[in-house]
N, CA, C, O and CB atoms as a CASP TS submission, in Angstrom:
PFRMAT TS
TARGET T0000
AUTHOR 0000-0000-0000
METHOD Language model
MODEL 1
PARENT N/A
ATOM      1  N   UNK     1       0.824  -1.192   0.000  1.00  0.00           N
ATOM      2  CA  UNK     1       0.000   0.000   0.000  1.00  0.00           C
ATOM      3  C   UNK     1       0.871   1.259   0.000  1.00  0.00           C
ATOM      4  O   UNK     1       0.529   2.304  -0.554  1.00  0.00           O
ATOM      5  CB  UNK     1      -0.939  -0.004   1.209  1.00  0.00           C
ATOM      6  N   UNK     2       2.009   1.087   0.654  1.00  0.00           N
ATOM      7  CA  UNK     2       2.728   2.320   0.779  1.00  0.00           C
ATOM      8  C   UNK     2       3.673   2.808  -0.950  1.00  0.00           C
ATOM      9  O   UNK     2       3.721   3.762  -1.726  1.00  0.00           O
ATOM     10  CB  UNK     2       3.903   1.964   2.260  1.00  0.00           C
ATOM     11  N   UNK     3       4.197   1.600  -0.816  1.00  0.00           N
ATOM     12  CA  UNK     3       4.463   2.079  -2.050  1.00  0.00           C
ATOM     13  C   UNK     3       4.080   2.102  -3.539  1.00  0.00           C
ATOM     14  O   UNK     3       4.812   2.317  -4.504  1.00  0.00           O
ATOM     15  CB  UNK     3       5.221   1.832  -2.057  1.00  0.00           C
ATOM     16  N   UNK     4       2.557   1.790  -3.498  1.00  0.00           N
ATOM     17  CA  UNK     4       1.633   2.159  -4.558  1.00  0.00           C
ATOM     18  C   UNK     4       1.030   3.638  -3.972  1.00  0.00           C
ATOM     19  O   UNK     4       0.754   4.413  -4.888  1.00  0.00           O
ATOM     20  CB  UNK     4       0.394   0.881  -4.810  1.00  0.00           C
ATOM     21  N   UNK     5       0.898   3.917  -3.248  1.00  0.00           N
ATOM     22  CA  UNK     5       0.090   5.141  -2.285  1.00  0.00           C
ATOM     23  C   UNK     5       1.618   6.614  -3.169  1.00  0.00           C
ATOM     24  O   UNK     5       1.484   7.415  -4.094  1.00  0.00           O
ATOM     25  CB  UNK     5       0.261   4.600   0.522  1.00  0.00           C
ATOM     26  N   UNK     6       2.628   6.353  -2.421  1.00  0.00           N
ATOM     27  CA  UNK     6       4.126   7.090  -3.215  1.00  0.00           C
ATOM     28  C   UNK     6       4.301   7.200  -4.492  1.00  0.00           C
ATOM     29  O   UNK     6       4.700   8.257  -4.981  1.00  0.00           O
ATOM     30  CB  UNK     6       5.379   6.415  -2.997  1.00  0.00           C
ATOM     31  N   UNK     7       3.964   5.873  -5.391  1.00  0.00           N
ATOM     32  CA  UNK     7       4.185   6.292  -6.727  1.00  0.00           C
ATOM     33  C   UNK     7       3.402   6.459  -7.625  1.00  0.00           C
ATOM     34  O   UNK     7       3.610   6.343  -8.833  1.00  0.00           O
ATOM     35  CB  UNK     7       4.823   5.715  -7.213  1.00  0.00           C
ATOM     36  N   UNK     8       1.815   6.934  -6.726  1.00  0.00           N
ATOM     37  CA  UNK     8       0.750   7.024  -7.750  1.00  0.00           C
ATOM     38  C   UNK     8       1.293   9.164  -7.085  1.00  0.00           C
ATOM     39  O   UNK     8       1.345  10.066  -7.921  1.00  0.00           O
ATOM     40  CB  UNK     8      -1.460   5.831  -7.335  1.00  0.00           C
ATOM     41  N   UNK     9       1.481   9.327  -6.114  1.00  0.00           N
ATOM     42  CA  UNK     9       1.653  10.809  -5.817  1.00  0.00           C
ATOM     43  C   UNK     9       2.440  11.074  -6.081  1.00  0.00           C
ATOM     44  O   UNK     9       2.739  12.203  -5.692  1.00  0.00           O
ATOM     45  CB  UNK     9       1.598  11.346  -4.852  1.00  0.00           C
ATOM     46  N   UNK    10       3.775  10.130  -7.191  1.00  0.00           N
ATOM     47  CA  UNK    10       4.798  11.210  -7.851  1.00  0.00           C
ATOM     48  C   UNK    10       4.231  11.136  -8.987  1.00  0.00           C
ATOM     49  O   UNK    10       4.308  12.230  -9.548  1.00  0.00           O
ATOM     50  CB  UNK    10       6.429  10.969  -7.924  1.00  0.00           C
ATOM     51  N   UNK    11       3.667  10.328  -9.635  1.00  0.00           N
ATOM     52  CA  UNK    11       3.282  10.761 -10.918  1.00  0.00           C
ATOM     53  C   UNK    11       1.979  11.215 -11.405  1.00  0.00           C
ATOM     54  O   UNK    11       1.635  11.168 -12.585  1.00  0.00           O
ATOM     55  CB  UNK    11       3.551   9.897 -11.611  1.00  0.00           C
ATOM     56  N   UNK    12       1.042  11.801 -10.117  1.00  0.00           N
ATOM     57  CA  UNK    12       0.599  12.824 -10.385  1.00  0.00           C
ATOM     58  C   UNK    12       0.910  14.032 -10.515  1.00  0.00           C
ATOM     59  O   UNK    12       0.252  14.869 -11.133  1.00  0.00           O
ATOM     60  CB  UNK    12       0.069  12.834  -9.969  1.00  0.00           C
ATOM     61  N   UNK    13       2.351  14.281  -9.710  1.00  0.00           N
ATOM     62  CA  UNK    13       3.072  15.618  -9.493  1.00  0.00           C
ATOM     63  C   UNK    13       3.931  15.388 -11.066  1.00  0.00           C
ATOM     64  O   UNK    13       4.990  16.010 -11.151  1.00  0.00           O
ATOM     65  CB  UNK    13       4.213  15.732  -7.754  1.00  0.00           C
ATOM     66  N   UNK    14       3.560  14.613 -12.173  1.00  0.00           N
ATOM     67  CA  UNK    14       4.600  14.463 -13.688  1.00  0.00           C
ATOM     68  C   UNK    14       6.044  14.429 -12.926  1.00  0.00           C
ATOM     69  O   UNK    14       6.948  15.219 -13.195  1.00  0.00           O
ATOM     70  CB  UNK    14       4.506  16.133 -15.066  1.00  0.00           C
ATOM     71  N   UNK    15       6.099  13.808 -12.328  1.00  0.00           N
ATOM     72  CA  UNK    15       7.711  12.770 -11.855  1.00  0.00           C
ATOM     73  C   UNK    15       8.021  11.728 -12.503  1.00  0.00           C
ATOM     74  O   UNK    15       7.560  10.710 -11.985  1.00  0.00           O
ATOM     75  CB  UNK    15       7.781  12.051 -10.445  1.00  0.00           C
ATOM     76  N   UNK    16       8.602  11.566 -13.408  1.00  0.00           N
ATOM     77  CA  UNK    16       9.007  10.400 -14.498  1.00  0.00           C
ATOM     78  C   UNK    16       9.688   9.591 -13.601  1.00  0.00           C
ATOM     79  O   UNK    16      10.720   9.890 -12.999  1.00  0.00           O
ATOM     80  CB  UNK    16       9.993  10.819 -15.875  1.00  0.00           C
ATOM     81  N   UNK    17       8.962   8.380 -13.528  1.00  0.00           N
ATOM     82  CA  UNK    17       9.654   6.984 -12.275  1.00  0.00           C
ATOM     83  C   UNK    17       9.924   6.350 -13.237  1.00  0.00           C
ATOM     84  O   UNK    17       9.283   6.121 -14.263  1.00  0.00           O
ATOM     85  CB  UNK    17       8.655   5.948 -11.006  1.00  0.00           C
ATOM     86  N   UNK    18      11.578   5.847 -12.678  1.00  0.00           N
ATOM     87  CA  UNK    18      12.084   4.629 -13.331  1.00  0.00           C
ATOM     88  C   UNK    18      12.105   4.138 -12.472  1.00  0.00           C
ATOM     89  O   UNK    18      12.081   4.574 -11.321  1.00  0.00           O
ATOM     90  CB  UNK    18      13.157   4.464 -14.036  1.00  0.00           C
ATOM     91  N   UNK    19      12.175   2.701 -13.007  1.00  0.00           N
ATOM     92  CA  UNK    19      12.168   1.186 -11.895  1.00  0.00           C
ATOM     93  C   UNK    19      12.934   0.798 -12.306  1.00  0.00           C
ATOM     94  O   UNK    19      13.071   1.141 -13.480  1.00  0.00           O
ATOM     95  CB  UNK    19      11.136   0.040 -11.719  1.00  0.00           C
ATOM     96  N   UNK    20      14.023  -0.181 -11.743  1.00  0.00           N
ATOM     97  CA  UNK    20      15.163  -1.162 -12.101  1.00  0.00           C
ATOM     98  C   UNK    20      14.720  -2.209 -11.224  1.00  0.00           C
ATOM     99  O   UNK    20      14.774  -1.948 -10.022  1.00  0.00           O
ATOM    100  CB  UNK    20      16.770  -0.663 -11.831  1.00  0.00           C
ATOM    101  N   UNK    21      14.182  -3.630 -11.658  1.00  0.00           N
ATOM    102  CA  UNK    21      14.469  -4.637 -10.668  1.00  0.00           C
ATOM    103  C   UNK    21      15.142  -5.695 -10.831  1.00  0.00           C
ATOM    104  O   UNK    21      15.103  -6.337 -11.880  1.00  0.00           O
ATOM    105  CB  UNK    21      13.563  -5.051 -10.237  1.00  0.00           C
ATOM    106  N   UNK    22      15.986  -6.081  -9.618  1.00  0.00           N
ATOM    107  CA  UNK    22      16.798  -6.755  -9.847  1.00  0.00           C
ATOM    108  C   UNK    22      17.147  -8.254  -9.228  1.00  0.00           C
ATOM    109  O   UNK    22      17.381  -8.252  -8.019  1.00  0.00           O
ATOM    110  CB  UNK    22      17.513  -5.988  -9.740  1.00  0.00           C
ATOM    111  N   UNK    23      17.214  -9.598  -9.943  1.00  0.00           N
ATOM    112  CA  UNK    23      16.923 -10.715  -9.635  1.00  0.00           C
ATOM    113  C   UNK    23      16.265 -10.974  -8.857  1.00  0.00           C
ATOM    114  O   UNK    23      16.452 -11.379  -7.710  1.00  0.00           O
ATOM    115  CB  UNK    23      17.574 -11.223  -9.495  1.00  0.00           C
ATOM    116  N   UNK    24      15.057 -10.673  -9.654  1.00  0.00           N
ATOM    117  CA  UNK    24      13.686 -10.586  -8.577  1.00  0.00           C
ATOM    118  C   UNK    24      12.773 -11.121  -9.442  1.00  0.00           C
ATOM    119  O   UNK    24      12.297 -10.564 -10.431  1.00  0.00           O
ATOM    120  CB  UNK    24      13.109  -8.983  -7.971  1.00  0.00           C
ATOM    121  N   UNK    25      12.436 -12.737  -8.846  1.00  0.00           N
ATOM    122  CA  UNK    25      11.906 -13.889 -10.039  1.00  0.00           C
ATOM    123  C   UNK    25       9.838 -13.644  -9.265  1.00  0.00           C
ATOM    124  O   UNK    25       8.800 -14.010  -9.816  1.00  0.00           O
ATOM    125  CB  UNK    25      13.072 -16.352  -9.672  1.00  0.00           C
ATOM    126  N   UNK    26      10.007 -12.917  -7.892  1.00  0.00           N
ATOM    127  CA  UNK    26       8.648 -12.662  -8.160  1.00  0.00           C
ATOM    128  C   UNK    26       7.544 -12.165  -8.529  1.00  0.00           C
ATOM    129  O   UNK    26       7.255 -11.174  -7.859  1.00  0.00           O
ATOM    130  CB  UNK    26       8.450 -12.666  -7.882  1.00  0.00           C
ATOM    131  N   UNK    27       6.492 -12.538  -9.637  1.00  0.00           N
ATOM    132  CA  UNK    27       5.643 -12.043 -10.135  1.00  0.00           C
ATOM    133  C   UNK    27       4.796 -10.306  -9.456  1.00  0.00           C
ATOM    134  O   UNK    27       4.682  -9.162  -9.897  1.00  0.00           O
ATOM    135  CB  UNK    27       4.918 -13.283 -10.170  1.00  0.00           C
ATOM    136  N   UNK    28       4.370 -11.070  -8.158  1.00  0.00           N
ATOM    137  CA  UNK    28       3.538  -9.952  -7.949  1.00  0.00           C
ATOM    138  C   UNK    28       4.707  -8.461  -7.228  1.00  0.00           C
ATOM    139  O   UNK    28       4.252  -7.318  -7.182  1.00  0.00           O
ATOM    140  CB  UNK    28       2.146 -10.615  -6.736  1.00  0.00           C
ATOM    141  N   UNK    29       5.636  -8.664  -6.918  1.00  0.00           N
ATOM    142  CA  UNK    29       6.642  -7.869  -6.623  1.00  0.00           C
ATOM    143  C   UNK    29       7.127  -7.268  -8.133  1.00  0.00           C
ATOM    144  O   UNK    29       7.445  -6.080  -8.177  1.00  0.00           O
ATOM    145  CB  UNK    29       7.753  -8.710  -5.766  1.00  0.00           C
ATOM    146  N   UNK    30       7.179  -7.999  -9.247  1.00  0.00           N
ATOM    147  CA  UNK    30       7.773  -7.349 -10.798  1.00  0.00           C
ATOM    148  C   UNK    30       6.632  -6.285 -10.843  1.00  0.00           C
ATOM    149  O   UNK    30       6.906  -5.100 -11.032  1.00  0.00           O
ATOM    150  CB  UNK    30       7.784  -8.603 -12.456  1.00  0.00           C
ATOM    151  N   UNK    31       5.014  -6.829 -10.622  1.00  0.00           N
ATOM    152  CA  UNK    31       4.291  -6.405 -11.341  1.00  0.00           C
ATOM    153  C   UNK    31       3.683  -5.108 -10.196  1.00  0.00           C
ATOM    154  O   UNK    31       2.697  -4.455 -10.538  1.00  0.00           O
ATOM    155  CB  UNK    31       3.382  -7.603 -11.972  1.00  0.00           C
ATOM    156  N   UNK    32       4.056  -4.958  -9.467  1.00  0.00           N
ATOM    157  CA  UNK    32       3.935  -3.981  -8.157  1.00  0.00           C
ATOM    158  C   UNK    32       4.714  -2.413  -9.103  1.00  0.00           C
ATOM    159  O   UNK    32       4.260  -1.325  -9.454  1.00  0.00           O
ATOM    160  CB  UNK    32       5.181  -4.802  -6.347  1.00  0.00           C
ATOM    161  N   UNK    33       6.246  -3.188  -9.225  1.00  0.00           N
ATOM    162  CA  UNK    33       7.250  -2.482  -9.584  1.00  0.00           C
ATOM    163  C   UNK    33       7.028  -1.845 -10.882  1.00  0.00           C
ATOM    164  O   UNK    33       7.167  -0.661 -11.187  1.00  0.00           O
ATOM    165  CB  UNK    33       8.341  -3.230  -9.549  1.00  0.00           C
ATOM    166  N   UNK    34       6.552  -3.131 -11.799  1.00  0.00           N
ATOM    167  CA  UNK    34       6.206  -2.124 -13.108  1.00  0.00           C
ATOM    168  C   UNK    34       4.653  -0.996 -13.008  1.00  0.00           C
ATOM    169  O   UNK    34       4.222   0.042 -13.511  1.00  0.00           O
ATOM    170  CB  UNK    34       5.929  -3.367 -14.589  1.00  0.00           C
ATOM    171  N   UNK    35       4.345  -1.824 -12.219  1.00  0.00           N
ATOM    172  CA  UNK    35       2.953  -0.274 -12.371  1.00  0.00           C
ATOM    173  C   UNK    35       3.256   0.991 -12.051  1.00  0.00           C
ATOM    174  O   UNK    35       2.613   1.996 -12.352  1.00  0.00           O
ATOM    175  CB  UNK    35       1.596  -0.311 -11.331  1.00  0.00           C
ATOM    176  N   UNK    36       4.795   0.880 -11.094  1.00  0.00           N
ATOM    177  CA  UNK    36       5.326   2.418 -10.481  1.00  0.00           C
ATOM    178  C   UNK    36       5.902   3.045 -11.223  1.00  0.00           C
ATOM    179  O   UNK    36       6.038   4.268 -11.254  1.00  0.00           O
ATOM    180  CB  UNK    36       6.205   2.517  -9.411  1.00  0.00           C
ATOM    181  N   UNK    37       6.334   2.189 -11.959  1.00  0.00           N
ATOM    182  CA  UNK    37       6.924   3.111 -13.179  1.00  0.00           C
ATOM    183  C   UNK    37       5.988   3.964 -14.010  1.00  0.00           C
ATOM    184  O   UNK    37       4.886   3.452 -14.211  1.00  0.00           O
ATOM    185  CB  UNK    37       7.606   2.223 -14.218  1.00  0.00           C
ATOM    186  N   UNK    38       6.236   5.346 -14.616  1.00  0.00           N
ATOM    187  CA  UNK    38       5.316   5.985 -15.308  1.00  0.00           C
ATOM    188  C   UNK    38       5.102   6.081 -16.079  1.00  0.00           C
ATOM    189  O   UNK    38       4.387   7.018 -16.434  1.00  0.00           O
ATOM    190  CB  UNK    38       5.157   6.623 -15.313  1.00  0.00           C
ATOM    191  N   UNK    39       5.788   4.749 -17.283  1.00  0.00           N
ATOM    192  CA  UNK    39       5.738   4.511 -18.431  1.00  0.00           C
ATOM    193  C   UNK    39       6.161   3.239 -18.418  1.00  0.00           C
ATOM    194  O   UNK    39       7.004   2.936 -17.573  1.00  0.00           O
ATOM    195  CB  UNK    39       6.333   5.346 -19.186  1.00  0.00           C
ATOM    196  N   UNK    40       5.582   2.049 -19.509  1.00  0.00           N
ATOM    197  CA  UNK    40       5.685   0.737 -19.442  1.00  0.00           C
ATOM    198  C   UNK    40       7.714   0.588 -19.818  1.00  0.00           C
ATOM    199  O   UNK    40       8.500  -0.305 -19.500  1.00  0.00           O
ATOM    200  CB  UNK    40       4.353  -0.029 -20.744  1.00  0.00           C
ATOM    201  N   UNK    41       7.893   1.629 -20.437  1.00  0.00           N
ATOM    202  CA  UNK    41       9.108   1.687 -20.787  1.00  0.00           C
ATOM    203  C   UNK    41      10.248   2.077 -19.844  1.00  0.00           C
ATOM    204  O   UNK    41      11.459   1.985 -20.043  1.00  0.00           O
ATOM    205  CB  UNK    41       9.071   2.409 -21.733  1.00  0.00           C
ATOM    206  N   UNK    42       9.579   2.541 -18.752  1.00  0.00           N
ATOM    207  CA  UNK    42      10.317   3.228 -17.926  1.00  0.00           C
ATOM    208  C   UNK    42      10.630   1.784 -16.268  1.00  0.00           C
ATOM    209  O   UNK    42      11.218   1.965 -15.201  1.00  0.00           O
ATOM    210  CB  UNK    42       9.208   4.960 -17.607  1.00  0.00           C
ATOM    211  N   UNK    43       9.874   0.435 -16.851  1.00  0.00           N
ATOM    212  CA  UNK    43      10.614  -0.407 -15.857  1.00  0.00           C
ATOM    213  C   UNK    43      11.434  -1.028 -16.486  1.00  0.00           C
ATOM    214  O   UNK    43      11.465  -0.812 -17.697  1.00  0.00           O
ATOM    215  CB  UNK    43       9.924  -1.296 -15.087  1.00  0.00           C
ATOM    216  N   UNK    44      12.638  -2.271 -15.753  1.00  0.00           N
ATOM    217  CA  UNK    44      13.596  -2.904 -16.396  1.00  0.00           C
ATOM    218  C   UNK    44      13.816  -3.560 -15.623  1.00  0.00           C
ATOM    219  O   UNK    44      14.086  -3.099 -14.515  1.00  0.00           O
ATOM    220  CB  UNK    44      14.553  -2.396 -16.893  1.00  0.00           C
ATOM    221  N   UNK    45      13.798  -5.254 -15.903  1.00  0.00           N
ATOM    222  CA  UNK    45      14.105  -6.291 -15.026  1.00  0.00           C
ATOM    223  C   UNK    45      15.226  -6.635 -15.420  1.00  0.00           C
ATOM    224  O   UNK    45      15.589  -7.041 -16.525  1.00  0.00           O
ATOM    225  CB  UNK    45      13.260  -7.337 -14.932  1.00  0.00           C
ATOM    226  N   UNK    46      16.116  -6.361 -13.912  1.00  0.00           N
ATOM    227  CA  UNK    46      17.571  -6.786 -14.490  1.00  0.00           C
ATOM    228  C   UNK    46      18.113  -8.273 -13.655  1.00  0.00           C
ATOM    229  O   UNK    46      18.279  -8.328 -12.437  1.00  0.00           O
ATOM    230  CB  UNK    46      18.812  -5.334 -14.143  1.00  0.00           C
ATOM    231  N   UNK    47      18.353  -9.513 -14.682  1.00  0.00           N
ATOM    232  CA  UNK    47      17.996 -10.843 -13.983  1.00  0.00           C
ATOM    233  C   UNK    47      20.002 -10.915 -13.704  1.00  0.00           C
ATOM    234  O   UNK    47      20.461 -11.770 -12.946  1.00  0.00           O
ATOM    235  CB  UNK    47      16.895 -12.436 -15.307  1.00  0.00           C
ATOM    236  N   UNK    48      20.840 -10.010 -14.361  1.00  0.00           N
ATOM    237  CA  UNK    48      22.069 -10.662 -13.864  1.00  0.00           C
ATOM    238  C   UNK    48      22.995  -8.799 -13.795  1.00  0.00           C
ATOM    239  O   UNK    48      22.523  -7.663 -13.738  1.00  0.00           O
ATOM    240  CB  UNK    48      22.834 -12.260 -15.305  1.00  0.00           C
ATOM    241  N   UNK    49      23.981  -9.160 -13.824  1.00  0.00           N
ATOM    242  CA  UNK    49      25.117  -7.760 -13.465  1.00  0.00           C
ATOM    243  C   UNK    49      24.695  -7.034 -14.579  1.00  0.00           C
ATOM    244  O   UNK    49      24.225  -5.898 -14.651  1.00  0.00           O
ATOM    245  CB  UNK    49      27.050  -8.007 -13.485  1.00  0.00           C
ATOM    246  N   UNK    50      25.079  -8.359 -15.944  1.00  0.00           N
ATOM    247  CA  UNK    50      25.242  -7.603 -17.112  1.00  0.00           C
ATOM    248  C   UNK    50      23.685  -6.785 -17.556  1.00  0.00           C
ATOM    249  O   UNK    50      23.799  -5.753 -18.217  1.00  0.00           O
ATOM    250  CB  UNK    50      25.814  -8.718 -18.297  1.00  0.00           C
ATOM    251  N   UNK    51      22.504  -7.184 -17.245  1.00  0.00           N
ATOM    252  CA  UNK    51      21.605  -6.713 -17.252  1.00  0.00           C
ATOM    253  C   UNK    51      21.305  -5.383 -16.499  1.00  0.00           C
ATOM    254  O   UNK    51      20.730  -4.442 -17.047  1.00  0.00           O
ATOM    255  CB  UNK    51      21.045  -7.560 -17.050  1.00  0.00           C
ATOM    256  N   UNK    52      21.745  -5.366 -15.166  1.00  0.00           N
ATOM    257  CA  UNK    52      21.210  -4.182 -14.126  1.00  0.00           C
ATOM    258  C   UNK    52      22.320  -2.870 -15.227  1.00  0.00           C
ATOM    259  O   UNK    52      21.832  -1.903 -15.811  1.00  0.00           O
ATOM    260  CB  UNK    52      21.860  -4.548 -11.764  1.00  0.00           C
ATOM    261  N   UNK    53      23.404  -3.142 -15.226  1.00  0.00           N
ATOM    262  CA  UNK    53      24.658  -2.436 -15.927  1.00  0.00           C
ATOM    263  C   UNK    53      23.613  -1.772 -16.824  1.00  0.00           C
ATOM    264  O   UNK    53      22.979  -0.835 -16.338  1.00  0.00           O
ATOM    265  CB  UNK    53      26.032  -3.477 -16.756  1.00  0.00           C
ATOM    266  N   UNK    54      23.334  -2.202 -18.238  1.00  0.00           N
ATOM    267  CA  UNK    54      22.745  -1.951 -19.353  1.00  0.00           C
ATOM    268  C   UNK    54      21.513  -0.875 -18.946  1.00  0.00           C
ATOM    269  O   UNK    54      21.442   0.296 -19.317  1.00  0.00           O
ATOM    270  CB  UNK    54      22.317  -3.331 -20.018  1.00  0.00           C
ATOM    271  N   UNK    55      20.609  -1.561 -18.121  1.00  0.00           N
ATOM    272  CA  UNK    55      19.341  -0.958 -17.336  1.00  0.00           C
ATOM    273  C   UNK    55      19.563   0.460 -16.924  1.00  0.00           C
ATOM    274  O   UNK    55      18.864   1.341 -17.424  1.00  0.00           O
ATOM    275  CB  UNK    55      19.007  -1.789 -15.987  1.00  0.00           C
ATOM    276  N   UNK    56      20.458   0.735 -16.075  1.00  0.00           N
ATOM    277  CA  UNK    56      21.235   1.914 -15.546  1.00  0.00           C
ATOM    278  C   UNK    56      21.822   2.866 -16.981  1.00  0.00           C
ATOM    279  O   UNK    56      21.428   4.033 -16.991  1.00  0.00           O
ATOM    280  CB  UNK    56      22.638   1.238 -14.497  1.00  0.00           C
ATOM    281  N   UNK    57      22.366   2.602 -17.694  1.00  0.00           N
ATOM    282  CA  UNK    57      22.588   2.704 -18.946  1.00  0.00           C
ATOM    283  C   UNK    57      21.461   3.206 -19.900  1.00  0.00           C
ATOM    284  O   UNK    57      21.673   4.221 -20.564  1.00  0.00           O
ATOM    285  CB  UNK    57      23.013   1.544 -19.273  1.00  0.00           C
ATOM    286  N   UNK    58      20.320   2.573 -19.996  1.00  0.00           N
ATOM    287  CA  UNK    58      19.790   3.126 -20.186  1.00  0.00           C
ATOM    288  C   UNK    58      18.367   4.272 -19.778  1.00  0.00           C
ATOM    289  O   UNK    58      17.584   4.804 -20.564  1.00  0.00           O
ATOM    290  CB  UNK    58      20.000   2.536 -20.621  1.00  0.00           C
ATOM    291  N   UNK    59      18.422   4.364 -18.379  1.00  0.00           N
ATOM    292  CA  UNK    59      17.997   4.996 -17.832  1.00  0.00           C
ATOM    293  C   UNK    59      18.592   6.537 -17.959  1.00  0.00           C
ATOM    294  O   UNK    59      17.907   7.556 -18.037  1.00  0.00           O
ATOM    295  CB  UNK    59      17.972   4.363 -16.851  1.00  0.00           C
ATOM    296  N   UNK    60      19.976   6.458 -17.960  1.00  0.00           N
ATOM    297  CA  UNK    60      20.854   7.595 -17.636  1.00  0.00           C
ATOM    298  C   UNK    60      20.454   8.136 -19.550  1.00  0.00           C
ATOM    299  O   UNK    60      20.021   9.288 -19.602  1.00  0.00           O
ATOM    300  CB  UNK    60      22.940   7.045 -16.958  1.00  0.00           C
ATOM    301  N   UNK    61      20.535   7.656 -20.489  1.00  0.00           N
ATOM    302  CA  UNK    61      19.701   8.458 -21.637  1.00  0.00           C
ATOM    303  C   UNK    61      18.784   8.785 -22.089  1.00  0.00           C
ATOM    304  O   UNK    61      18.534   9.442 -23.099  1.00  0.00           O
ATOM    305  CB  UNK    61      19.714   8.342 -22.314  1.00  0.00           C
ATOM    306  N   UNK    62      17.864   8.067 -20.910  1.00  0.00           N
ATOM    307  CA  UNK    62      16.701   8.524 -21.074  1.00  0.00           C
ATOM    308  C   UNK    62      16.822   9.963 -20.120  1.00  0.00           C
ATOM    309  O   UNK    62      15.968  10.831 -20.299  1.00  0.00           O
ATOM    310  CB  UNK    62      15.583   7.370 -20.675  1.00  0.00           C
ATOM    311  N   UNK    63      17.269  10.052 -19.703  1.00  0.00           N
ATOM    312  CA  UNK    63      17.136  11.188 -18.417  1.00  0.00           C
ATOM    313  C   UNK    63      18.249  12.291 -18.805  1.00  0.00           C
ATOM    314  O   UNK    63      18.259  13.410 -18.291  1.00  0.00           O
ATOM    315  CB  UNK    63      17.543  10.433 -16.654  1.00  0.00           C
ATOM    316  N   UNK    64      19.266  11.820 -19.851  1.00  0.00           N
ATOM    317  CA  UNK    64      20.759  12.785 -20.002  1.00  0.00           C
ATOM    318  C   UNK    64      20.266  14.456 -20.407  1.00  0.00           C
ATOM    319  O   UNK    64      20.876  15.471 -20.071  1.00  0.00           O
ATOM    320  CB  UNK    64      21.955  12.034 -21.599  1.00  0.00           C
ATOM    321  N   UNK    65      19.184  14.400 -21.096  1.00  0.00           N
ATOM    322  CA  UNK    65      18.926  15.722 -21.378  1.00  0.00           C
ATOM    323  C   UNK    65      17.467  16.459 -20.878  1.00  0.00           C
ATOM    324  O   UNK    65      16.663  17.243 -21.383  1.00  0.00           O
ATOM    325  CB  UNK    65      19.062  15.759 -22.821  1.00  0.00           C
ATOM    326  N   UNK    66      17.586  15.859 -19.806  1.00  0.00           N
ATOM    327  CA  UNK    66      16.346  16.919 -19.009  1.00  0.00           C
ATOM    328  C   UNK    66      16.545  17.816 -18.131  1.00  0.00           C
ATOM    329  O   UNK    66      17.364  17.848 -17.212  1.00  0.00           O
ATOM    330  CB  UNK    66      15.408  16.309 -18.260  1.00  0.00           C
ATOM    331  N   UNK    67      15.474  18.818 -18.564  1.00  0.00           N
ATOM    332  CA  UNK    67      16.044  20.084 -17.942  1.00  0.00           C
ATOM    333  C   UNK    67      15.465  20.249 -16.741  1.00  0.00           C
ATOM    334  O   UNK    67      14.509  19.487 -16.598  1.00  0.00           O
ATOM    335  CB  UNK    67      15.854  21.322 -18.720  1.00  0.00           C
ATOM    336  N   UNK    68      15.766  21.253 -15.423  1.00  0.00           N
ATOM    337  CA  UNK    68      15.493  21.174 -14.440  1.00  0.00           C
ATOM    338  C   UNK    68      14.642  22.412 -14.711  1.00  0.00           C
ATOM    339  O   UNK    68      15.130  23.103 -15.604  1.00  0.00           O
ATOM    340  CB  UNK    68      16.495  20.991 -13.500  1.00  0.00           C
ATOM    341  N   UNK    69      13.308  22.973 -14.103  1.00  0.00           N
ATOM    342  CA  UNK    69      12.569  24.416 -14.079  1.00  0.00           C
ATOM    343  C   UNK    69      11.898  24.468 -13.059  1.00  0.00           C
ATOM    344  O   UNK    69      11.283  23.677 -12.345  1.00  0.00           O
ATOM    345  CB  UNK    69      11.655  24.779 -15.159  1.00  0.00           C
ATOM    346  N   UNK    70      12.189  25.933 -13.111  1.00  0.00           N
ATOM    347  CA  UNK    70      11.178  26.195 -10.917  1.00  0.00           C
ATOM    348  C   UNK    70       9.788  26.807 -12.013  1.00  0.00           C
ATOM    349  O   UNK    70       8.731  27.191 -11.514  1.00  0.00           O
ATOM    350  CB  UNK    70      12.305  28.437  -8.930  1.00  0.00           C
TER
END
């Protein structure tokens, strides 16, 4: 509850959530994780190193050119 309650109130505030999960073979915990994310694109199951690596990787270009505004 808590952390569906947190990531439904950042992405009402348009907070782009990424998720990374990592060797984490359970279903309802993946599927917890991907709903927090704020785009189906924006989770990533990472099942080994070389996976989480890549994940992080591509998180950081998704995010390299966003701008910060008050």
């Amino acid at each position: 509850t808590i952390t569906t309650t947190l990531c439904s109130k950042l992405k009402n505030d348009d907070i782009d959530v990424f998720v990374i999960s990592f060797a984490l073979d359970e279903t309802a915990a993946n599927n917890l994780l991907r709903s927090c994310a704020s785009d189906p694109g924006n989770f990533y199951k990472a099942d080994t190193v070389g996976d989480l690596v890549d994940s992080f990787s591509k998180v950081g270009g998704a995010i390299a050119n966003v701008q910060l505004t008050q």
